[in-house]
C-alpha positions as CSV (number, residue, x, y, z in Angstrom):
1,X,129.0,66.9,137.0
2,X,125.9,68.5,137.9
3,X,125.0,68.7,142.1
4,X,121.8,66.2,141.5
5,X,124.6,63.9,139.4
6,X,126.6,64.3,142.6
7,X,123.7,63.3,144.9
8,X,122.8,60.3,143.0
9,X,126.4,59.2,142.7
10,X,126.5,59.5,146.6
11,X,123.5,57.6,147.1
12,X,124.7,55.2,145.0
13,X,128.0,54.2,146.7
14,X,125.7,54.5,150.3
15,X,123.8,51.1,148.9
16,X,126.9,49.8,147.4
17,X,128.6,49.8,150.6
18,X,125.4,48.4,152.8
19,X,125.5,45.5,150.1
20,X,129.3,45.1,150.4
21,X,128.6,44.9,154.1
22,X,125.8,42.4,154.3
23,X,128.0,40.9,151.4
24,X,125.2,40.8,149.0
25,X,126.6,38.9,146.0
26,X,125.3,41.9,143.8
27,X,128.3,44.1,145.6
28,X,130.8,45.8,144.2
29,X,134.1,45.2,144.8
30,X,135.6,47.5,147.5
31,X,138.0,49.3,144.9
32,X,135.5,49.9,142.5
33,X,133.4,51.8,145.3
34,X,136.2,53.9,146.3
35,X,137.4,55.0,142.6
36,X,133.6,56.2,142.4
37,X,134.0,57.9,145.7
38,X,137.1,60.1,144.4
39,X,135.5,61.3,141.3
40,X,132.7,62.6,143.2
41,X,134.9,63.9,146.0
42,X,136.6,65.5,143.0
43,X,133.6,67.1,140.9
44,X,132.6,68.4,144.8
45,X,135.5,70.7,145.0
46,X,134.3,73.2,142.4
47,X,131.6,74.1,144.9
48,X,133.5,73.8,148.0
49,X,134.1,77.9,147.7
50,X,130.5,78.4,146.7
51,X,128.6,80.7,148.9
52,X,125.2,79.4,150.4
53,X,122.6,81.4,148.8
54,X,120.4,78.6,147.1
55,X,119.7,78.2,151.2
56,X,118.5,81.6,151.3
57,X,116.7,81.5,148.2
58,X,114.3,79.2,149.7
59,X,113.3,80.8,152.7
């Protein structure tokens, strides 16, 4: 999984979890939302190590 994936996948679960909230009847169930959060908690890990130079790159 790509970091943009990752991004979109955590923006996704954000307005999954507002609609759970204002219990939109669009929302996901509460289980489904946290299986999605643990496979992107789990594609994150490869670049938990990684040093910060895209950062640097850009300045």
């Amino acid at each position: 999984m790509t970091k943009l994936q990752i991004i979109r996948g955590l923006w996704s679960a954000v307005y999954d979890l507002l609609l759970y909230i204002q219990g939109d009847s669009r929302r996901k169930p509460l289980d489904e939302i946290e299986d999605n959060l643990d496979v992107l908690e789990r594609a994150c890990r490869k670049y938990e190590n990684a040093d910060d130079n895209e950062l640097f790159r850009q300045l």
